[in-house]
Backbone of each chain as ProteinMPNN parsed JSONL, in Angstrom:
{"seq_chain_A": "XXXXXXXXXXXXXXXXXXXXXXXXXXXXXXXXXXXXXXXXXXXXXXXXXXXXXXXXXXXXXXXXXXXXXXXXXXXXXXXXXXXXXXXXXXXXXXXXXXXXXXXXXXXX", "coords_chain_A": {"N_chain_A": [[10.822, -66.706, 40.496], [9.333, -67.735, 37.066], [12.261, -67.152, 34.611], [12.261, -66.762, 31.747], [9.394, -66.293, 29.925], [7.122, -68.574, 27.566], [4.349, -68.079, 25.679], [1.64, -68.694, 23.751], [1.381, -71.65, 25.933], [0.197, -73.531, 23.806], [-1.352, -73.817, 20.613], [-2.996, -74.014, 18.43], [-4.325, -73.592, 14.707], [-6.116, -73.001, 11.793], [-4.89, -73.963, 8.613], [-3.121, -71.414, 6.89], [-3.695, -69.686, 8.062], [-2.589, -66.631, 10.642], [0.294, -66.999, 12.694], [1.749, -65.849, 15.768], [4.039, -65.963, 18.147], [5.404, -65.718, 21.504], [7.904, -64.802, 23.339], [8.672, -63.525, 26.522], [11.011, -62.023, 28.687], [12.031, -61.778, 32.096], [15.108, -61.193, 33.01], [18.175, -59.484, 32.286], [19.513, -59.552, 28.928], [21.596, -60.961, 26.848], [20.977, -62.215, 24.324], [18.86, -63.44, 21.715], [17.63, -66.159, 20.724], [15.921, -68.339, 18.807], [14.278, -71.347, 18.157], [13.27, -74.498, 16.053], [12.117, -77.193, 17.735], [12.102, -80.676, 16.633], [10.312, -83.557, 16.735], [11.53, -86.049, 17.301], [13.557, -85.016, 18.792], [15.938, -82.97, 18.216], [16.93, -79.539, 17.452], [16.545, -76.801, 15.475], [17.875, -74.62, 14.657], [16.025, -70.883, 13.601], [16.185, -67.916, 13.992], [18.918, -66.372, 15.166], [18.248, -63.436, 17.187], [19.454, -60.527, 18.743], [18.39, -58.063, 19.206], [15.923, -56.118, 17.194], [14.636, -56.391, 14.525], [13.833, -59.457, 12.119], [13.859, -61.143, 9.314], [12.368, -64.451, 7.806], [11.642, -66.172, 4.758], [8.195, -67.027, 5.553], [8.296, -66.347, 7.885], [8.953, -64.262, 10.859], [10.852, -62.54, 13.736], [11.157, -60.615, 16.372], [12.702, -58.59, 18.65], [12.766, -56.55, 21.105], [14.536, -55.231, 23.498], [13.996, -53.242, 25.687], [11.732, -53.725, 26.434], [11.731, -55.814, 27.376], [10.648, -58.205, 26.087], [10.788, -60.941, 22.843], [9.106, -62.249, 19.666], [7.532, -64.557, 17.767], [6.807, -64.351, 14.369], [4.522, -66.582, 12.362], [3.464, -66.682, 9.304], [0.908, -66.69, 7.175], [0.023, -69.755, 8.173], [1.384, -73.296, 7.579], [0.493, -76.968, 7.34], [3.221, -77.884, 7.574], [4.557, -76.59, 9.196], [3.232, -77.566, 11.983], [4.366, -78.312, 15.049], [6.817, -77.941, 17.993], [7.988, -74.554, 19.135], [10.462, -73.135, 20.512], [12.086, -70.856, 22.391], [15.209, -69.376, 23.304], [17.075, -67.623, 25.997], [20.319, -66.054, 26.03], [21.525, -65.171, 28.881], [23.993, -64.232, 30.271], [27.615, -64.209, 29.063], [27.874, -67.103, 29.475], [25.443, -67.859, 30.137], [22.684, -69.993, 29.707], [18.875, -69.74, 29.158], [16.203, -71.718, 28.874], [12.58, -71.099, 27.213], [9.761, -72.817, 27.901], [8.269, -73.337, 25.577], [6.342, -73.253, 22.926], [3.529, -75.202, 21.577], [2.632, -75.721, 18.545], [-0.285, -76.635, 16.275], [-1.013, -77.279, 13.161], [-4.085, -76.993, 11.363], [-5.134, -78.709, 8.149]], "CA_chain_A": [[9.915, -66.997, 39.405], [10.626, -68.115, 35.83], [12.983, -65.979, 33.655], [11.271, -66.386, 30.589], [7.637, -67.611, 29.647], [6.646, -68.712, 26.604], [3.022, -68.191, 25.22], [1.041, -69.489, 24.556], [1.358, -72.839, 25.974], [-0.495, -74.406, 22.827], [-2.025, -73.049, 19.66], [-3.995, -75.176, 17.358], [-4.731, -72.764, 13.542], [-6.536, -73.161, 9.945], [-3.676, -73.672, 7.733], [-3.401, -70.249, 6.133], [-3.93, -67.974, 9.406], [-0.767, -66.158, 11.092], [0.398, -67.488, 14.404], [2.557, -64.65, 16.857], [4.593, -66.939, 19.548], [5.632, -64.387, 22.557], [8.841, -64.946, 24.43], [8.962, -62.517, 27.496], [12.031, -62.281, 30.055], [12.717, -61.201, 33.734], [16.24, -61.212, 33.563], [19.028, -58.702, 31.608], [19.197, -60.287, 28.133], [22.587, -60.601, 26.021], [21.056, -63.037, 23.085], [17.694, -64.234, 21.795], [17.338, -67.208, 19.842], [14.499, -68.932, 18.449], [14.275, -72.932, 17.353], [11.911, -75.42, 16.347], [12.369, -78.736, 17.936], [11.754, -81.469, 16.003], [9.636, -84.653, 17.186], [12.469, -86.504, 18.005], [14.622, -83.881, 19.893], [16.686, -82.156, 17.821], [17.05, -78.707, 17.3], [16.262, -76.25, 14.209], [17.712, -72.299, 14.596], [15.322, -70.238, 13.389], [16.647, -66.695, 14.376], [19.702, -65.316, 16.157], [17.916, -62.094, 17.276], [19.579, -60.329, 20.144], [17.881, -56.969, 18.98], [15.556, -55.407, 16.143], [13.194, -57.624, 13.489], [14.596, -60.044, 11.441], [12.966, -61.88, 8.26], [13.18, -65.269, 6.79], [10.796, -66.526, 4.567], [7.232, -66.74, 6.363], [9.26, -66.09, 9.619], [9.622, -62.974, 11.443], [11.507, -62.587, 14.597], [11.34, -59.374, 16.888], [13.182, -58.655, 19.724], [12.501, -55.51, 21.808], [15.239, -55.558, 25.075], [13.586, -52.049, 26.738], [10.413, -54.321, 26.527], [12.105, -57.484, 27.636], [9.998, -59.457, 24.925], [10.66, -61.393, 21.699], [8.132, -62.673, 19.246], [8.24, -64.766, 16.349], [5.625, -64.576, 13.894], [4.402, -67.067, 11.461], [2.383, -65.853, 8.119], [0.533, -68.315, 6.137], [0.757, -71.127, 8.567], [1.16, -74.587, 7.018], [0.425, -78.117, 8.074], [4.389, -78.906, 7.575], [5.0, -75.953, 10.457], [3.511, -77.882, 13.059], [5.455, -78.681, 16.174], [7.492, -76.928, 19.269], [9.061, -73.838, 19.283], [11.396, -72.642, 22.004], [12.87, -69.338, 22.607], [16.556, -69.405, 24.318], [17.688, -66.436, 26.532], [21.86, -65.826, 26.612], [21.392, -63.954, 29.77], [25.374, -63.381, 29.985], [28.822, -64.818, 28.196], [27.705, -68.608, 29.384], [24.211, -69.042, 31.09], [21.11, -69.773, 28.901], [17.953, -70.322, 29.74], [15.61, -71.915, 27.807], [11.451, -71.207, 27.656], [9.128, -74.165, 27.913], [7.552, -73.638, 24.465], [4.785, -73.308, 22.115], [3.297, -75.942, 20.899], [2.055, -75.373, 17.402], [-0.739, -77.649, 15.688], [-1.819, -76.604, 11.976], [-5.173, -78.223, 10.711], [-5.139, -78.804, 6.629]], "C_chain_A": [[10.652, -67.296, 38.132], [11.116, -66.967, 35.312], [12.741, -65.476, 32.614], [10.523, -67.552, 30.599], [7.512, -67.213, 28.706], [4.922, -68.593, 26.765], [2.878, -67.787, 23.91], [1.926, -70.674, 24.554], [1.544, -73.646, 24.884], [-1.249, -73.16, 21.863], [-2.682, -73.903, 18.534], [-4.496, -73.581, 15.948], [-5.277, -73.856, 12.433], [-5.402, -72.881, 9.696], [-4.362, -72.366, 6.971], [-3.372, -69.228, 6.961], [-2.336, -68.144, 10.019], [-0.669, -66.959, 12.842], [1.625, -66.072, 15.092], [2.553, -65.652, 18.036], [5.317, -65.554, 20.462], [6.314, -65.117, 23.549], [8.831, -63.635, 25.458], [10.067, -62.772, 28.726], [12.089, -60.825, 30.791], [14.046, -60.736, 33.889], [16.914, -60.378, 32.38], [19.471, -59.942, 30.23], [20.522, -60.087, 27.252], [22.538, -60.896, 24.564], [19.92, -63.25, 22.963], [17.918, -65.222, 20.587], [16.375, -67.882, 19.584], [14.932, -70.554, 17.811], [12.678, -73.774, 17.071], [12.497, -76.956, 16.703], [11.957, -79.523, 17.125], [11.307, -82.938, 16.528], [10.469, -85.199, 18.104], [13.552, -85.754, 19.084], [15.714, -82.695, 19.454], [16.328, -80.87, 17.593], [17.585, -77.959, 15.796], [16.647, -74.661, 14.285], [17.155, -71.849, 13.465], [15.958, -68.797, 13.271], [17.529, -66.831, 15.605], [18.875, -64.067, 16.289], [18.377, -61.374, 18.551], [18.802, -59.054, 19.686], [17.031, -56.481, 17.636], [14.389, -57.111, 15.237], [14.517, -58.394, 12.279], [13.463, -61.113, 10.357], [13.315, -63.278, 7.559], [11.784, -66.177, 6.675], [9.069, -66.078, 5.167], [7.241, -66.445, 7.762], [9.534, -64.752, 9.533], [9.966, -62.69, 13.064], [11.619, -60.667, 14.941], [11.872, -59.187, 18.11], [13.133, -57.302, 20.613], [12.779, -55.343, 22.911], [14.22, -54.449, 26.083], [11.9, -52.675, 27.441], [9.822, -55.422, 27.127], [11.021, -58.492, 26.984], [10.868, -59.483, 23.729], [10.085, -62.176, 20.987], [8.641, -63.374, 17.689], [7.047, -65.268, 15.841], [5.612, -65.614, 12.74], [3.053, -66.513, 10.694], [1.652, -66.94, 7.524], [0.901, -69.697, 6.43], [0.359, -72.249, 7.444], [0.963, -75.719, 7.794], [1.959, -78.435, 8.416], [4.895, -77.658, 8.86], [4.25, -76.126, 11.673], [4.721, -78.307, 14.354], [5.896, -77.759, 17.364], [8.313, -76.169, 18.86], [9.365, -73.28, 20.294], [11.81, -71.271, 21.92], [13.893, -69.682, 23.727], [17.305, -68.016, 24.518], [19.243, -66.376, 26.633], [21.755, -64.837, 27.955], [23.335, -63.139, 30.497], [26.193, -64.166, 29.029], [27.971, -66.457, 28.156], [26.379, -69.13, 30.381], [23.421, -68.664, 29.982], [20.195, -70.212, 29.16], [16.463, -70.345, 28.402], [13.814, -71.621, 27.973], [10.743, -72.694, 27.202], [8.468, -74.598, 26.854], [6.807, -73.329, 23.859], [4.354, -74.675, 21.138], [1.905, -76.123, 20.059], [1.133, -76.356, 16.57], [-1.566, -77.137, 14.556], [-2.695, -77.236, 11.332], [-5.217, -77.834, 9.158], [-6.725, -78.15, 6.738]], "O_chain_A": [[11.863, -67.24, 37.917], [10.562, -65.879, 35.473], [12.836, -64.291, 32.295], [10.597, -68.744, 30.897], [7.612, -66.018, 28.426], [4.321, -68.95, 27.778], [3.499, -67.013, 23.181], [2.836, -70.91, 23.759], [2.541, -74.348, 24.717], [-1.59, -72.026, 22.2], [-1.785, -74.302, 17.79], [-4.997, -72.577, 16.453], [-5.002, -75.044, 12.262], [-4.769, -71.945, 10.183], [-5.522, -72.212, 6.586], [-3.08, -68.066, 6.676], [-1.447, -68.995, 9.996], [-1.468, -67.269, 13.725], [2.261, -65.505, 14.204], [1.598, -66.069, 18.691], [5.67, -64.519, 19.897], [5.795, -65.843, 24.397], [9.054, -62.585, 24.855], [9.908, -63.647, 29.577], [12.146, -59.632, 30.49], [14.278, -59.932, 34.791], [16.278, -60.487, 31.332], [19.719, -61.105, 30.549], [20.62, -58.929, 26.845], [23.285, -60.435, 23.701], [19.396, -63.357, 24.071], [18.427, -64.825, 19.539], [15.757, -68.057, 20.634], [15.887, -70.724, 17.052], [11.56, -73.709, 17.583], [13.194, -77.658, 15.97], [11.022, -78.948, 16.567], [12.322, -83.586, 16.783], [10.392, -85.048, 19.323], [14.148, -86.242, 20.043], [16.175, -81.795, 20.156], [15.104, -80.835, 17.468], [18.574, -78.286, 15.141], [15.897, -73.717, 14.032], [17.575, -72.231, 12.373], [16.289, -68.577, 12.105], [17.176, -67.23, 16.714], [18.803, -63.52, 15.189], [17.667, -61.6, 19.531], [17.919, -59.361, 20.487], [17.855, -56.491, 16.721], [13.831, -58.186, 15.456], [15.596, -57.988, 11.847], [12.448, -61.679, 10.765], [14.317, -63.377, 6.85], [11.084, -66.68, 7.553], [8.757, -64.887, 5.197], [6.308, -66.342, 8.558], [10.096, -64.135, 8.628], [8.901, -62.633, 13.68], [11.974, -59.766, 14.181], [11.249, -59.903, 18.894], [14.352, -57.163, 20.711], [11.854, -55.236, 23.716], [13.754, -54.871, 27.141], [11.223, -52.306, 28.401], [8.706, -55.885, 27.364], [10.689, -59.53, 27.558], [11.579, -58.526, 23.421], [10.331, -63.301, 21.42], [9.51, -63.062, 16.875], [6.343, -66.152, 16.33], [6.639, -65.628, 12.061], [2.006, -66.082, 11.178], [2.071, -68.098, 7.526], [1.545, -70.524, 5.785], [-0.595, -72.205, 6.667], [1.233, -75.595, 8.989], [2.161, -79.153, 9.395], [5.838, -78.1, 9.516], [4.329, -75.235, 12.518], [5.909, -78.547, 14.14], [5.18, -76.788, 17.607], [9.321, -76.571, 18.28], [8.487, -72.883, 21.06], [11.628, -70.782, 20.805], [13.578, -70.154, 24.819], [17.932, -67.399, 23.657], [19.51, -66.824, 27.748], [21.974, -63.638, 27.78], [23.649, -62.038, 30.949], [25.585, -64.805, 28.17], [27.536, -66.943, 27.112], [26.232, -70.153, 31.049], [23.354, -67.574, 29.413], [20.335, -71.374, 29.54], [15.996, -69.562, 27.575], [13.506, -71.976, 29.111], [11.163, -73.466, 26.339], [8.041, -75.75, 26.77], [6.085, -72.739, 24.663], [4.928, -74.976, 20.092], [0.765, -76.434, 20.402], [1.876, -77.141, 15.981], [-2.66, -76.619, 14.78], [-2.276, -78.147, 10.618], [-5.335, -76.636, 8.901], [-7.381, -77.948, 5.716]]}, "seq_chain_B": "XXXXXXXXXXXXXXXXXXXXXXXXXXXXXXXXXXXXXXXXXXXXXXXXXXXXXXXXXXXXXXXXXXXXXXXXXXXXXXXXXXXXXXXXXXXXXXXXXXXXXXXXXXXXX", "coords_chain_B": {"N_chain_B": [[33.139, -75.81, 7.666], [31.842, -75.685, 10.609], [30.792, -78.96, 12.232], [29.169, -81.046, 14.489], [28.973, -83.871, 16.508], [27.776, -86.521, 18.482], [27.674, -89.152, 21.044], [26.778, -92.036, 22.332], [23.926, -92.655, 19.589], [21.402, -93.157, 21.319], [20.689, -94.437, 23.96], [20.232, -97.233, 26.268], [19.881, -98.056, 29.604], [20.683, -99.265, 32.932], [19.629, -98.486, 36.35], [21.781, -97.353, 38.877], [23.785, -97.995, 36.865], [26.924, -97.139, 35.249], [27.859, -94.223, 33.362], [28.505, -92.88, 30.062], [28.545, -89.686, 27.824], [29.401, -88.775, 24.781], [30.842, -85.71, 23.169], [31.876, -84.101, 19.808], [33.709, -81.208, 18.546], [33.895, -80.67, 15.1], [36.284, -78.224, 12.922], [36.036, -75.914, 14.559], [38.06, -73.482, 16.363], [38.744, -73.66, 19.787], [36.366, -73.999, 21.044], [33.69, -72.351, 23.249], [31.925, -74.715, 25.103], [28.69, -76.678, 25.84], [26.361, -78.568, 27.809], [22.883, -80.06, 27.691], [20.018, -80.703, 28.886], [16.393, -82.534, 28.629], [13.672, -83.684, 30.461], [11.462, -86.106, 29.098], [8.912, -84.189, 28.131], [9.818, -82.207, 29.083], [11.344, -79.548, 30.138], [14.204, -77.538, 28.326], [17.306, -77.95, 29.808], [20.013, -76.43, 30.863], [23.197, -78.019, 31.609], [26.001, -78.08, 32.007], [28.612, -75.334, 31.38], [31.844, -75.044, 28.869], [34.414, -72.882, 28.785], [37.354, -73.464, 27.973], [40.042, -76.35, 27.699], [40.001, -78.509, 29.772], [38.501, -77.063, 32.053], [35.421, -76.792, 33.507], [32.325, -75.483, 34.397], [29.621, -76.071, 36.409], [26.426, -75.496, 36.109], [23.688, -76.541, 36.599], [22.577, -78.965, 39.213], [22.849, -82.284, 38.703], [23.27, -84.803, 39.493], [25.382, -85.497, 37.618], [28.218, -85.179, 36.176], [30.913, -83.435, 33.939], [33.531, -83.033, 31.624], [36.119, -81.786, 29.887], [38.356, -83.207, 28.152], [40.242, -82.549, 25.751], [40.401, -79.66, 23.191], [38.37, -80.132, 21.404], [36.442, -81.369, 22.561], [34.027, -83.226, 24.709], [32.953, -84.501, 27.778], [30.348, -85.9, 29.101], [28.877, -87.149, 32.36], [28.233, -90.164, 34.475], [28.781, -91.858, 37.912], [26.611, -93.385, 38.872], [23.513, -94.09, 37.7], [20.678, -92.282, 37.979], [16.492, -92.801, 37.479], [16.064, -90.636, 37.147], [17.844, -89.217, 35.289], [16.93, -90.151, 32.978], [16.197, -89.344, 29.233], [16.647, -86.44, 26.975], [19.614, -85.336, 25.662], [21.544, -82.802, 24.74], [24.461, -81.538, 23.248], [26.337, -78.218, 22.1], [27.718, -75.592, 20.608], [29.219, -72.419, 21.213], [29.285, -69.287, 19.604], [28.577, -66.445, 18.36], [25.736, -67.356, 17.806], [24.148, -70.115, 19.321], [25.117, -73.472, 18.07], [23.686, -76.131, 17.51], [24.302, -80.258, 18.429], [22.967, -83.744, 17.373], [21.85, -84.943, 19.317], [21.93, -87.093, 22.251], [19.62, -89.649, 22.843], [18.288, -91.095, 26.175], [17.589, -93.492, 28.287], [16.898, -95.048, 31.515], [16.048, -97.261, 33.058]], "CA_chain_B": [[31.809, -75.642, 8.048], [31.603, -76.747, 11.497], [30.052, -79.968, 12.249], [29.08, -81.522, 16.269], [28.666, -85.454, 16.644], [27.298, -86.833, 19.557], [27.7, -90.238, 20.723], [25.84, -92.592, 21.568], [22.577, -91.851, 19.42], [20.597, -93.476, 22.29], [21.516, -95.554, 25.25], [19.466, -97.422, 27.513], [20.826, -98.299, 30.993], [20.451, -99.976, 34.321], [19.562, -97.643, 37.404], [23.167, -97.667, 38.986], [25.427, -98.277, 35.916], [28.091, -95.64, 34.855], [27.849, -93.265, 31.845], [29.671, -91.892, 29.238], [27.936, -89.472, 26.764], [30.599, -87.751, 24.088], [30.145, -84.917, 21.927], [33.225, -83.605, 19.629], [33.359, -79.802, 17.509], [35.008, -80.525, 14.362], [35.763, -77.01, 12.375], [35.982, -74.747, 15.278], [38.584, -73.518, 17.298], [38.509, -72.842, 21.67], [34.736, -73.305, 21.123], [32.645, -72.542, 24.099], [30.966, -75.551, 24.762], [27.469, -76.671, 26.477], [25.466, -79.819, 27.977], [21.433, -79.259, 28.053], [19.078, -82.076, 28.955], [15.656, -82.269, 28.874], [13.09, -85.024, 30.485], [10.311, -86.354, 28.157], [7.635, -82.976, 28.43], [10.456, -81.067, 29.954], [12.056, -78.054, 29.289], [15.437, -77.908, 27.927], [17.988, -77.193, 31.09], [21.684, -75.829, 30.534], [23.574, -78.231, 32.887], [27.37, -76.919, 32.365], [29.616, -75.295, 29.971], [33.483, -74.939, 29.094], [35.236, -72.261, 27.724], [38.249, -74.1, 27.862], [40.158, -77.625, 28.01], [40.512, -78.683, 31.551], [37.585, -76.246, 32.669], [33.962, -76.844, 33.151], [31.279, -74.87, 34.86], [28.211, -76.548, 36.059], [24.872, -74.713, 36.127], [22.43, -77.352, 37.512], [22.862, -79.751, 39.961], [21.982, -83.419, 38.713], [24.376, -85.879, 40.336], [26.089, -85.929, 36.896], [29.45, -84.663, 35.905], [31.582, -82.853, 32.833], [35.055, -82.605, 31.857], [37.056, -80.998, 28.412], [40.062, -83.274, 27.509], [40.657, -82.519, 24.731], [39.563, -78.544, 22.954], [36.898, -80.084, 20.778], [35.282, -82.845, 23.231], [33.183, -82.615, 25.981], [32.313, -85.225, 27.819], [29.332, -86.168, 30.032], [29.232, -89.114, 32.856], [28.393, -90.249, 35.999], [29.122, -93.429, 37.672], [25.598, -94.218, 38.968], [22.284, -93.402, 37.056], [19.334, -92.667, 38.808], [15.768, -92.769, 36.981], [15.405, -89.402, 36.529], [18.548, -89.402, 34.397], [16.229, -90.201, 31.487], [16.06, -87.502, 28.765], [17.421, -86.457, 25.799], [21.433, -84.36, 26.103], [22.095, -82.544, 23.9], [25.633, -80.522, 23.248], [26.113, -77.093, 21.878], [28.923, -74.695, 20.699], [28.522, -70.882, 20.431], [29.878, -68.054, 19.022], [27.168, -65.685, 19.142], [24.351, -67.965, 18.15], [24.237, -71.906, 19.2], [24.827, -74.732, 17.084], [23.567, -77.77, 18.548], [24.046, -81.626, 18.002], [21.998, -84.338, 17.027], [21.178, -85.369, 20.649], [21.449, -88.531, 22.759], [18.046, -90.117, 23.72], [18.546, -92.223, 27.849], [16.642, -94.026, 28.973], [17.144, -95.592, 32.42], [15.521, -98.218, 33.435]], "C_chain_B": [[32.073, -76.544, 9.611], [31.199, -78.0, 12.145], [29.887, -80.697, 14.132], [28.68, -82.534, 16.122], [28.75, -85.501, 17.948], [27.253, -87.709, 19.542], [26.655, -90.997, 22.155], [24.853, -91.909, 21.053], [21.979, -92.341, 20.852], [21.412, -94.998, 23.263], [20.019, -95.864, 25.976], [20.027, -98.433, 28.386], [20.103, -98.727, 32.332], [20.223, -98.701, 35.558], [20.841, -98.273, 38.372], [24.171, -97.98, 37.642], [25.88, -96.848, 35.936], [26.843, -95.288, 33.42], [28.122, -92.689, 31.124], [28.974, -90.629, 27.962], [29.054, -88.228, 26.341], [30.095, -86.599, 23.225], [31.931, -83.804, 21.151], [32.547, -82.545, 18.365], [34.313, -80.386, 16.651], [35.023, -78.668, 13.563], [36.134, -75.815, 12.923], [36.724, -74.503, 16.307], [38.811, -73.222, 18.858], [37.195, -73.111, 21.409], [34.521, -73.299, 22.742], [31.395, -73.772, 23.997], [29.495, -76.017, 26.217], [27.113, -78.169, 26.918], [24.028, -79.241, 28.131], [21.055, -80.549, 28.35], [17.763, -81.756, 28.919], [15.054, -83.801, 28.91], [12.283, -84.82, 29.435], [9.271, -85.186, 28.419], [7.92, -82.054, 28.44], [10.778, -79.945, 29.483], [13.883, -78.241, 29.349], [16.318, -77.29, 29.358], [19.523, -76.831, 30.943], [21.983, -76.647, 31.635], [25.439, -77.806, 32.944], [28.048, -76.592, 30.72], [31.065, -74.681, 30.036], [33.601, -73.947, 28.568], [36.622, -72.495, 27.481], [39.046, -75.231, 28.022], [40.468, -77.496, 29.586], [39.192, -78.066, 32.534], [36.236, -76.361, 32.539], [33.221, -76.114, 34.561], [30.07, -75.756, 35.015], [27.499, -75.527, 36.796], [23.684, -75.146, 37.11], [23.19, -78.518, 38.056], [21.732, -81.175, 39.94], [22.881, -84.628, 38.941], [24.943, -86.267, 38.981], [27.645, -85.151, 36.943], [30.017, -84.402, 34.467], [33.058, -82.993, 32.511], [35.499, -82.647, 29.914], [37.983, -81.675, 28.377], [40.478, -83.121, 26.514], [39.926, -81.113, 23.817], [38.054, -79.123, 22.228], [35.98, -81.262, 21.286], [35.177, -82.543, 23.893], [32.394, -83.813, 26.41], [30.949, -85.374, 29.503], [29.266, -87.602, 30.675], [28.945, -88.66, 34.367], [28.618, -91.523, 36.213], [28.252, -93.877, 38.605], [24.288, -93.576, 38.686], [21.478, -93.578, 37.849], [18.177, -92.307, 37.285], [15.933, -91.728, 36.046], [16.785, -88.71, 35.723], [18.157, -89.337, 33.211], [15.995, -89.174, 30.714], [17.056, -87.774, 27.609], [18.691, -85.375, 25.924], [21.359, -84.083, 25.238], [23.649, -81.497, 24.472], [25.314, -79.459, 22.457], [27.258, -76.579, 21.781], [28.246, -73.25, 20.687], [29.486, -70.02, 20.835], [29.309, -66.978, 19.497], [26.431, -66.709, 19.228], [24.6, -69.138, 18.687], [24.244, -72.485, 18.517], [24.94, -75.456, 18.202], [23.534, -79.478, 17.585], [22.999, -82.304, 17.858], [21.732, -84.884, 18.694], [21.738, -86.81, 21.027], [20.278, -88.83, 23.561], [18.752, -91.069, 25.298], [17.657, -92.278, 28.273], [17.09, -95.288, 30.021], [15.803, -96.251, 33.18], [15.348, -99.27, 34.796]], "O_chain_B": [[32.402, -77.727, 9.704], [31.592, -77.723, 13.278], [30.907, -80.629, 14.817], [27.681, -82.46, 15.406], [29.516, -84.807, 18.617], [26.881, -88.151, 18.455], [25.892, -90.292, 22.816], [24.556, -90.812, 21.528], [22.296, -91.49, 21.683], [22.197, -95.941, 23.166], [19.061, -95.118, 26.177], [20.554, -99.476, 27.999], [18.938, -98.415, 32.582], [21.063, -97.823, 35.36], [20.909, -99.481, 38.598], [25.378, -98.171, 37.794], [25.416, -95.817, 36.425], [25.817, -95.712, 32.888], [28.03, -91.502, 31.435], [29.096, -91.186, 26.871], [29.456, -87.26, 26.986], [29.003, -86.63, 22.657], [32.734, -83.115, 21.78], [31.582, -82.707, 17.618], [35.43, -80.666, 17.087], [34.018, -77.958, 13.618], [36.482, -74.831, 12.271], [36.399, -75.09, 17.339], [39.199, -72.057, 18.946], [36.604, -72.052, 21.62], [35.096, -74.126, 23.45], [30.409, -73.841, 23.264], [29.553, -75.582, 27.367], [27.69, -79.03, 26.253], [23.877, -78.119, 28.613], [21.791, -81.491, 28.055], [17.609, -80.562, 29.178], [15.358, -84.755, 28.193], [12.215, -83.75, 28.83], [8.582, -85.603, 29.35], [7.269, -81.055, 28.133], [10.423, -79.48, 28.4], [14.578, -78.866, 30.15], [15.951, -76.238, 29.881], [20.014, -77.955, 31.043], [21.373, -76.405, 32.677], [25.956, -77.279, 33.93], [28.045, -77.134, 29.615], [31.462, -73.984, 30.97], [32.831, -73.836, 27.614], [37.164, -71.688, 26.727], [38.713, -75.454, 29.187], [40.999, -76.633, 30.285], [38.947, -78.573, 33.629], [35.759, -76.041, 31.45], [33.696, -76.31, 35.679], [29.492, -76.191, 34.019], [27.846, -74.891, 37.791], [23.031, -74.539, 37.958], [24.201, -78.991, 37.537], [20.654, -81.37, 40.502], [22.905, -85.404, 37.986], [25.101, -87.487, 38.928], [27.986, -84.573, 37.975], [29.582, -85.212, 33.649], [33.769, -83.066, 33.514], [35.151, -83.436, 29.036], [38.978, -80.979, 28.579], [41.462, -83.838, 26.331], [38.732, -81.343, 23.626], [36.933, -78.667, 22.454], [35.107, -81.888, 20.686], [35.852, -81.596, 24.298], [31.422, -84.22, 25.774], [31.007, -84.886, 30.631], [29.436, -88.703, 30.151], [29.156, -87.678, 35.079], [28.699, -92.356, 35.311], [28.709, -94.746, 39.348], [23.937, -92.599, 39.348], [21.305, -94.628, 38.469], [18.613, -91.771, 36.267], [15.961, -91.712, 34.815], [16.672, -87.495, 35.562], [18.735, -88.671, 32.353], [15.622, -88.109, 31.208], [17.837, -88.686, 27.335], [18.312, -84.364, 26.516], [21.06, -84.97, 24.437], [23.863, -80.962, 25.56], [24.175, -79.449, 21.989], [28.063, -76.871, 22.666], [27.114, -72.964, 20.296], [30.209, -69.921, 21.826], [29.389, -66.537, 20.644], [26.232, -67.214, 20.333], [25.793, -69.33, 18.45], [23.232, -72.357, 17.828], [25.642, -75.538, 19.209], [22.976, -79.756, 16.523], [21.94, -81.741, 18.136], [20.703, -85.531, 18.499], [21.974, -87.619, 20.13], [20.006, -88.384, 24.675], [19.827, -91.654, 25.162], [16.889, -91.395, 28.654], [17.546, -96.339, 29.569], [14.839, -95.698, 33.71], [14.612, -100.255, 34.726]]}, "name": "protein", "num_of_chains": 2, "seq": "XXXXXXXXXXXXXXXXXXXXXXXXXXXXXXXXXXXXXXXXXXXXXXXXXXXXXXXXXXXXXXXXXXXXXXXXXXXXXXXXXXXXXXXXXXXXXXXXXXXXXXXXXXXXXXXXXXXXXXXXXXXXXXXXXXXXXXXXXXXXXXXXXXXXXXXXXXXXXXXXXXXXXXXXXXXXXXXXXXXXXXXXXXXXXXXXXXXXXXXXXXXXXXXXXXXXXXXXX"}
């Protein structure tokens, strides 16, 4: 089965309401990382979190290994924080595995 | 400050041609380095990574190939594309966290 699943899938908000994205993994966890893709393909780090809460800006990042989840909340969504975010597992020195997504759509 | 260039930005290619896709660390020394791909929808896939020149690891099995000559390049290639080739590569160094490149878009045709 997969290693980690993202949810949701999809999330559609009123600009202004919080969104909570929920990475969960199967497998022994050395790293968590968080990104937002960007239309075209590139990649945006968000949070290093291998452990504990982490803050930046309207961003908060939690990681809880005994729980095997990590979550990353948005506060006061905006229209300009639509898009995909990913969650990437280090599961040792050199394998990572990436989840399939959330894909975020904020209505003005 | 580190910096990762990736070359071509985008390619589009013949089903059977070769392929070369580069990606060089300036900044950073021995990095650990990465290939990912993902098709158009897909999910991003780790397909190998180095921790040193000469040495590559692959992960997934997509009739492509890797190889380190040089500590801060990493290159990607095969020498016949199939369809499902198409997708965007990106590279990657890491320390703890990842830094990743600007990507190459392929599209095989």
């Amino acid at each position: 089965g997969q290693q980690v699943q993202q949810s949701p899938a999809s999330l559609v908000l009123q600009e202004g309401e919080n969104a909570e994205l929920q990475c969960n993994f199967s497998t022994s966890l050395n790293s968590m990382q968080w990104f937002y893709q960007r239309p075209g393909g590139s990649l945006v780090s968000l949070f290093y979190n291998p452990s504990g809460t982490k803050h930046s800006g309207r961003l908060t990042s939690t990681t809880v290994i005994k729980e095997r989840r990590s979550s990353l909340h948005i506060s006061s969504s905006q229209t300009t924080d639509s898009g995909t975010y990913l969650c990437a597992l280090v599961t040792n020195a050199y394998k990572v595995i990436f989840g399939k997504g959330t894909h975020l759509h904020v209505l003005p | 400050a580190q910096t990762i260039h990736q070359w071509p930005v985008a390619e589009i290619k013949a089903v059977g041609s070769p392929l070369s896709l580069g990606c060089t660390i300036k900044g950073k020394s021995s990095p650990n380095l990465y290939w990912y791909w993902q098709a158009t929808g897909g999910t991003l896939q780790q397909l190998f990574y180095s921790i040193t020149v000469g040495q590559v690891e692959s992960v997934v099995q997509l009739n492509l190939s890797a190889s380190r000559p040089k500590d801060d390049q990493f290159i990607l290639s095969t020498e016949k594309l199939l369809l499902s080739h198409s997708g965007f590569y990106l590279c990657a160094w890491r320390g703890y966290e990842q830094y990743f490149g600007p990507g190459t878009r392929l599209t095989v045709l």
